[in-house]
C-alpha positions as CSV (number, residue, x, y, z in Angstrom):
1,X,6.2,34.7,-13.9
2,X,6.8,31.3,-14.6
3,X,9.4,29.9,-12.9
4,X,12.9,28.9,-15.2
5,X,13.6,25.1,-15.6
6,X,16.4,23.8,-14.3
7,X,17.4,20.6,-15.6
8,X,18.7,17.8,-13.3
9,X,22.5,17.2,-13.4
10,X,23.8,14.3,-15.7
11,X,25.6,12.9,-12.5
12,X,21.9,12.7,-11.0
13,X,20.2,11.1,-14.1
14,X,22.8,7.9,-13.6
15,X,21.9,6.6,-10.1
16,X,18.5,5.9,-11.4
17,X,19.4,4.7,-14.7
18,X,21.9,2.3,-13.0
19,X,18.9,1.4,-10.4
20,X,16.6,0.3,-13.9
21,X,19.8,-1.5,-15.3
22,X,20.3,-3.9,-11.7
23,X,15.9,-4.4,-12.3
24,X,16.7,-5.6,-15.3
25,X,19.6,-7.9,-14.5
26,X,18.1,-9.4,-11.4
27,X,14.8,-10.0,-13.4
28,X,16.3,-11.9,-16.5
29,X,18.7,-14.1,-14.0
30,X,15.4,-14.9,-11.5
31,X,13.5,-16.0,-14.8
32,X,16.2,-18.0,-16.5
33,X,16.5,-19.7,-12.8
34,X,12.4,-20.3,-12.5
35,X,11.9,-20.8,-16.5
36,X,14.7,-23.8,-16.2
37,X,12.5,-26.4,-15.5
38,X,10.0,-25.8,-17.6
39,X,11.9,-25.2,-20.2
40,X,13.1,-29.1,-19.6
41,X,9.5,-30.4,-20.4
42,X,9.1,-28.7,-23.6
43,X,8.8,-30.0,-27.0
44,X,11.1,-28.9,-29.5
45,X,9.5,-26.2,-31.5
46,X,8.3,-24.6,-28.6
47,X,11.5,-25.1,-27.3
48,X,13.5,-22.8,-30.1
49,X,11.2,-19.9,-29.5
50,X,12.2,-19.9,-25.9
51,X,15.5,-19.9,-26.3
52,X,15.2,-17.0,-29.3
53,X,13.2,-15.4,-26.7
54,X,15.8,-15.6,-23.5
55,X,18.7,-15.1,-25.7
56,X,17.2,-11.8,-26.0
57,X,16.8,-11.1,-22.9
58,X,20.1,-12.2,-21.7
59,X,21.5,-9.4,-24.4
60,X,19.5,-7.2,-22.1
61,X,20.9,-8.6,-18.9
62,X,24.3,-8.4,-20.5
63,X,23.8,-4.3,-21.4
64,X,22.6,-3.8,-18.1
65,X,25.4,-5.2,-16.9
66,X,27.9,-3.2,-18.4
67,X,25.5,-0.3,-17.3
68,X,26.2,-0.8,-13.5
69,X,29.8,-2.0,-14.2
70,X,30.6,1.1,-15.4
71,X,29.3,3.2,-12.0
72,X,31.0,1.0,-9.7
73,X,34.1,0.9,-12.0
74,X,36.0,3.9,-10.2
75,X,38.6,2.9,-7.2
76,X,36.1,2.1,-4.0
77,X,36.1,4.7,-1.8
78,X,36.6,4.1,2.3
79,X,34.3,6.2,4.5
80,X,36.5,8.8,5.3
81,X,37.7,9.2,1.4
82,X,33.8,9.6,1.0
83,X,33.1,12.4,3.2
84,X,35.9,14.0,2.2
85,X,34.8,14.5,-1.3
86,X,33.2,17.3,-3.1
87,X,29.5,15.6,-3.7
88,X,29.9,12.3,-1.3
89,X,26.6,11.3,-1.7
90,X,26.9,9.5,-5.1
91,X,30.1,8.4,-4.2
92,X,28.3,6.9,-1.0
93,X,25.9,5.4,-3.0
94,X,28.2,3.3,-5.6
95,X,30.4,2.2,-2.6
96,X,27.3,1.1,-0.8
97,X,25.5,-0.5,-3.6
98,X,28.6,-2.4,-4.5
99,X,29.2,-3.4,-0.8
100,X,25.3,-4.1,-0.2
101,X,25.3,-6.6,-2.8
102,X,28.8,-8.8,-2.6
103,X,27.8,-9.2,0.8
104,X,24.2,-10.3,0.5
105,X,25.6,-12.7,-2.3
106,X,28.1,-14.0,0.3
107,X,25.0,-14.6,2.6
108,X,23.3,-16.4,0.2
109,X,20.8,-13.6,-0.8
110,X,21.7,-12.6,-4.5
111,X,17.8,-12.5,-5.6
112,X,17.9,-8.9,-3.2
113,X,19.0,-5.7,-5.0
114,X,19.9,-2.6,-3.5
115,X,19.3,0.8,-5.3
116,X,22.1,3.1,-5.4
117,X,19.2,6.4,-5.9
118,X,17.8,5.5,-2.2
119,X,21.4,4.7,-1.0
120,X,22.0,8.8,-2.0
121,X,18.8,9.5,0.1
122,X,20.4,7.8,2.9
123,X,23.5,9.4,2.8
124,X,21.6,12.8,3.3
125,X,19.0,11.4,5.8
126,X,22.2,10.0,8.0
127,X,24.0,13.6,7.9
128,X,27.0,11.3,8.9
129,X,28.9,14.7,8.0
130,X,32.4,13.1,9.1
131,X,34.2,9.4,9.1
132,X,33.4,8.2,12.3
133,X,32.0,4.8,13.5
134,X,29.2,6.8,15.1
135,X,28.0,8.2,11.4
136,X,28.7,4.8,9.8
137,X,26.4,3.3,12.6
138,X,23.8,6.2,11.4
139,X,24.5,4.7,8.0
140,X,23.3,1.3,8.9
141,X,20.1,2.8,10.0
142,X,19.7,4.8,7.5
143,X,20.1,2.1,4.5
144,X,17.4,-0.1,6.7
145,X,14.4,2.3,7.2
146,X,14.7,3.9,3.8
147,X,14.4,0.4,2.2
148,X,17.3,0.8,0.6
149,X,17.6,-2.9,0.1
150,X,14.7,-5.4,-1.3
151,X,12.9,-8.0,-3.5
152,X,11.5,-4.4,-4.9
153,X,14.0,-1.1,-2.8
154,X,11.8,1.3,-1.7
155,X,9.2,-0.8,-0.6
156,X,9.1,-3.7,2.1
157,X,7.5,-6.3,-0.2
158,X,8.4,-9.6,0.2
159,X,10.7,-8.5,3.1
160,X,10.3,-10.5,6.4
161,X,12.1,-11.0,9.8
162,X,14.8,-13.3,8.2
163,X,15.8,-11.1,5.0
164,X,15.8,-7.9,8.1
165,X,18.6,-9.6,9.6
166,X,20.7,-10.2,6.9
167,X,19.8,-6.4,5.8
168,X,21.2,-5.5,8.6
169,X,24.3,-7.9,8.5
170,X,25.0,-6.8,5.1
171,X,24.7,-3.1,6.0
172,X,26.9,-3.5,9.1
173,X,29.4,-5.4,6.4
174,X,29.3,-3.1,4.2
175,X,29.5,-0.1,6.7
176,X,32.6,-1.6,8.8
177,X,34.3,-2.5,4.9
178,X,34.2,1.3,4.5
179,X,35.7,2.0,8.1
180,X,38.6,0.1,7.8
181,X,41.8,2.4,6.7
182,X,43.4,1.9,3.7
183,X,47.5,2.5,4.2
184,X,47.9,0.3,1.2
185,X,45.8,-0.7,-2.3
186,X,43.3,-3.1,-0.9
187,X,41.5,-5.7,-2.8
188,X,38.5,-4.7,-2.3
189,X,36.4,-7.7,-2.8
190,X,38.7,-9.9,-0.2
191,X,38.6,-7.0,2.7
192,X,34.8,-7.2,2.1
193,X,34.3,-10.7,2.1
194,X,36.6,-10.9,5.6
195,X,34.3,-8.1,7.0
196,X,31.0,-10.3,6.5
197,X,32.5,-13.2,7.7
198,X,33.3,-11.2,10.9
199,X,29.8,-9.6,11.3
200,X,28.7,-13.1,10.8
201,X,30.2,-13.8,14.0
202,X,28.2,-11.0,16.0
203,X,24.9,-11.7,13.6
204,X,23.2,-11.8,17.4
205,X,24.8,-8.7,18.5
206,X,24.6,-6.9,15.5
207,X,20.7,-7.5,15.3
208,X,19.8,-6.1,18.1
209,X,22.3,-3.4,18.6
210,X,21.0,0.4,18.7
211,X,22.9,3.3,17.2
212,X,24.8,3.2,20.1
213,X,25.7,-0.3,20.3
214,X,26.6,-0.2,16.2
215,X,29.3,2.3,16.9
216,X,30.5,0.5,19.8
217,X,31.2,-2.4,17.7
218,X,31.9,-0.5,14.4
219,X,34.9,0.9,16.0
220,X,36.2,-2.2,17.6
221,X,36.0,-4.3,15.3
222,X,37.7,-1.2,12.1
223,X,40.6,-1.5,14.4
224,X,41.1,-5.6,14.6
225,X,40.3,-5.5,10.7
């Protein structure tokens, strides 16, 4: 007997539609930044065609935009909101995703995208199972070896010892932004961008920390936040 087809969940067909819609984005803004001067040098009727031709791209960039906008438009979850919930691993994802990237922009880094799909991987692959600075240090480990994080996520290409440490300073970031508790609305984007700037401050310590040494200062450092 053949077996019945089950069709995946809509919830499931977003995180890779949204992973497509950040390709998209990040390629059409690296090509407008590598296409800008050579687009400087070019006579005028070869000129008008490019710009027909990136002005439709940018309406591209602009639709995946609003793509990804929309799945990190919900209230930011903190890690212990996330575990809490009934299916944390998407929520994981868009909090991670959102965090991965403000900080890696922050660093400098906004050419490296971070796919919400393998962030949902690592959520199970971490079976962080409560809020604690020990799963969130789990986390960090997680988001690294699955790649989660890249020129091209899933793969290591392009991906040397430099862009490894700020991975991991962004992950760390991101992982310590979801620790802190939230008594009051946050700003999200501030408490983040005060997180990076402290794990900028332990970029030594943080890179060479084990799981151990993460939670160690995971959990100081969610308290002084």
């Amino acid at each position: 007997m053949t077996a019945s087809y089950t069709p995946p969940s809509l919830r499931e067909l977003t995180l890779p539609a949204r992973d497509l819609a950040r390709g998209v984005r990040h390629s059409v803004e690296q090509s407008k930044r590598l296409a800008e001067p050579i687009r400087q040098a070019l006579p005028e009727p070869v000129l008008s065609l490019a710009r027909e031709l990136m002005s439709d791209f940018e309406g591209m960039a602009a639709s995946a935009r609003g793509l990804v906008r929309r799945g990190a438009g919900g209230r930011i979850n903190g890690l212990e909101e996330i575990a809490a919930a009934k299916d944390p691993g998407p929520a994981f994802a868009r909090a991670a995703v959102f965090g991965l990237e403000a900080a890696l922009e922050r660093l400098g880094r906004a050419d490296l995208m971070a796919s919400e799909t393998l962030a949902a991987v690592a959520w199970r692959a971490a079976g962080p199972g409560q809020a604690s600075a020990e799963a969130a240090a789990r986390l960090v480990l997680a988001l690294e070896q699955g790649d989660v994080v890249g020129l091209v996520p899933g793969t290591p290409f392009g991906m040397g010892p430099a862009e490894g440490r700020l991975v991991r300073q962004a992950a760390v970031a991101t992982m310590l932004w979801m620790l802190v508790a939230r008594e009051t609305p946050e700003d999200e984007a501030a408490l983040l961008g005060l997180c990076v700037d402290v794990v900028g401050t332990l970029e030594a310590e943080a890179a060479e920390a084990d799981a151990a040494g993460l939670a160690r200062l995971l959990s100081t450092y969610a308290e002084a936040v």
